[in-house]
N, C-alpha and C positions, 0 to 999 in steps of 0.2 A: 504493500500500500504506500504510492507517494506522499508525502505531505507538501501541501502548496504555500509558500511563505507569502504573506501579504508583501505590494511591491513594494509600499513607505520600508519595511520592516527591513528587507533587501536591499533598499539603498541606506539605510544606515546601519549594516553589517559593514557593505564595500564600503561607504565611507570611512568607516573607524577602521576598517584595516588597512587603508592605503593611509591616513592620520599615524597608523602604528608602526608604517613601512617610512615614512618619512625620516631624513636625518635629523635626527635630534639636535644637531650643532646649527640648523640651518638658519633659527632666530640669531644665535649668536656671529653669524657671519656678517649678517642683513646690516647687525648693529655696531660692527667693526668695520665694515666699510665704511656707514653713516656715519657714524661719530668720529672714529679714528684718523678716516680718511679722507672721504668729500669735505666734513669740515673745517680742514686743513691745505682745504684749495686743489685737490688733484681731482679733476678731471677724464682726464684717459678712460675712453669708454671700454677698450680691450682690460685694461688693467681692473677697472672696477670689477669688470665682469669674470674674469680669472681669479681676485679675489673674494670673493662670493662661491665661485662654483671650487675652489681648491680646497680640502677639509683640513686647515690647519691642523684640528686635533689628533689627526693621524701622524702626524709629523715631530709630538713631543713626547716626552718620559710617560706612563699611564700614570705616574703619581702628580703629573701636572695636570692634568687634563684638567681638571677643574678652572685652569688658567689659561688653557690654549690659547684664547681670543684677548687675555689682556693685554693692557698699550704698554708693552715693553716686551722686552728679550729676554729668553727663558734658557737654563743649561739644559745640556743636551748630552753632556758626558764629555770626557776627555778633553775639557777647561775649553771646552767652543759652545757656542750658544745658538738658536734660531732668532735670528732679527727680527724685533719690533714689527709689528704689521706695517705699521705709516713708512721706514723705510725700505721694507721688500718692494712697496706700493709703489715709490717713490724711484729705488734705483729702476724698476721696470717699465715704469713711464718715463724717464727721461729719454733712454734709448730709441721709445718710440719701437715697438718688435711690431712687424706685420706678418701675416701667411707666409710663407717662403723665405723666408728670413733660415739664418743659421747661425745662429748663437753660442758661444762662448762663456761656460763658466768656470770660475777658479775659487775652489772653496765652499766643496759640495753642501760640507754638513748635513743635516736632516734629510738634503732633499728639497725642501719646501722653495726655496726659491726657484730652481729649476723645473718643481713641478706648475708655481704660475706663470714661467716664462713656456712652456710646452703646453699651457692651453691657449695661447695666442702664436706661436710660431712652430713651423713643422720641425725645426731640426733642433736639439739643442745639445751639448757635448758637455760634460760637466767632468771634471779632475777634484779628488779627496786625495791630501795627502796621509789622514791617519788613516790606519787600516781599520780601524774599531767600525769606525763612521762611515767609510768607503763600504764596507760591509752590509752592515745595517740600512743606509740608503741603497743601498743594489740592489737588498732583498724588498724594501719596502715600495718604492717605484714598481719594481715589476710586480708584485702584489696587488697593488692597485691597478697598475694597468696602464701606466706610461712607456707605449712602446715608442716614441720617438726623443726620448732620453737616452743616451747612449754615456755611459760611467766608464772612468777609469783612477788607475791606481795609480798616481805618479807626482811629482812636482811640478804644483801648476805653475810656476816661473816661466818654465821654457815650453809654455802654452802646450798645440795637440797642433804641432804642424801639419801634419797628413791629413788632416782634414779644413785648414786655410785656405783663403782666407773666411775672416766669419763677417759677419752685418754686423753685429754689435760684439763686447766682451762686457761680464759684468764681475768683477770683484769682489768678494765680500769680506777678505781679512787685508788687515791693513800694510802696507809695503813701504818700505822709509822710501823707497824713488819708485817708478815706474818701470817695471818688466820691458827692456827693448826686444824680449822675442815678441811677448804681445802686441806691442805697436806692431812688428811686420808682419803679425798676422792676422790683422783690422785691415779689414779690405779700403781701398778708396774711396768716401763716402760714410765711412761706418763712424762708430760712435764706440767709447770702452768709457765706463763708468767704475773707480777707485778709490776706495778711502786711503789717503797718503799723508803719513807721521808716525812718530816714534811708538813705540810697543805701552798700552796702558796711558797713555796720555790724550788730550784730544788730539783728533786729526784733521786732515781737509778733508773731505768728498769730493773729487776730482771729474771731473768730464772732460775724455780728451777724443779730438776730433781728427780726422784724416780727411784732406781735400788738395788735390791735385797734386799729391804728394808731402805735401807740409804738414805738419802737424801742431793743432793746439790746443790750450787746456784751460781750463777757466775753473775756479774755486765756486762752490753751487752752496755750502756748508758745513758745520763743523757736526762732528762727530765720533763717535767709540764704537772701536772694531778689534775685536781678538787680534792679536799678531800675522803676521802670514808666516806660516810655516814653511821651514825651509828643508828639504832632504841633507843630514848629514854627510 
């Protein structure tokens, strides 16, 4: 014998179960863009929209999660941290990434930067020099489902030439000068964003541009960024 469910009864079974399928973090995203970041003047419709759809909280310690979405930088292990929303927000809109784009990153960590520069641009190459972190982002990425992240294990100094030149480079630990393999493999036109100053102190935040061969760099602000590590 069937039983026939009334159809009101039916749509609020599927509605509470698609209500229960939802991400739970997704207010909390909604409210880190608004607050943290539109308020703060950024703009960049890709970048809102990658921050919004990227689940920060995948991306920290399970004893953080409670804090995933807070307006700061949280450890991550092995004395590196994941950046502040407003400046992951921040260095990915300056560069400007579009479709086809092929991006350059030094200073994997988590992951999470690399994973909202790869919902706005198809290629993106990213270098961990700890192995803890190279690890742990490798497995996490492809977990998820970021098949156009392509990870390696090495000293992002002397950048991932075999696959140069890139559109953009984005930095995330800070360098007392500027990497001259990186500049030669910033294509003509491209864009490499830096935070540049001493270990633990503030630094600049650097924008350096390549055009018609010359290069230059302009200070955008001040800021704290773990060291860059360097291979023994």
């Amino acid at each position: 014998m069937k039983i026939k469910i009334p159809f009101i009864l039916l749509s609020i079974i599927l509605f509470l179960n698609t209500v229960s399928q939802e991400d739970p973090y997704k207010k909390e995203r909604e409210k880190m863009v608004r607050y943290q970041i539109e308020n703060r003047g950024l703009s960049n419709k890709a970048t809102l929209t990658a921050m919004r759809d990227v689940p920060r909280h995948l991306f920290v310690p399970k004893y953080l999660l409670g804090n995933a979405y807070d307006d700061r930088p949280l450890p991550i292990g092995h004395g590196q941290t994941i950046s502040q929303p407003y400046i992951v927000a921040y260095m990915t809109a300056i560069i400007e990434p579009e479709p086809g784009d092929k991006i350059l990153e030094i200073g994997t960590g988590s992951g999470y930067q690399a994973a909202v520069l790869a919902k706005i641009t198809d290629s993106v190459y990213t270098i961990e020099i700890i192995k803890g972190l190279y690890e742990t982002a490798k497995t996490r990425l492809s977990e998820i489902g970021y098949s156009n992240i392509q990870i390696k294990y090495a000293d992002g100094y002397y950048g991932w030439e075999e696959h140069a030149p890139f559109d953009a480079i984005v930095v995330t630990a800070a360098a007392e000068h500027i990497p001259p393999p990186l500049i030669n493999q910033l294509r003509d036109g491209g864009k490499m964003i830096i935070p540049v100053g001493s270990p633990f102190k503030v630094q600049s935040l650097m924008l350096v541009q390549k055009k018609d061969g010359k290069t230059t760099t302009s200070n955008l602000m001040h800021v704290r960024f773990v060291p860059f590590t360097r291979s023994k």
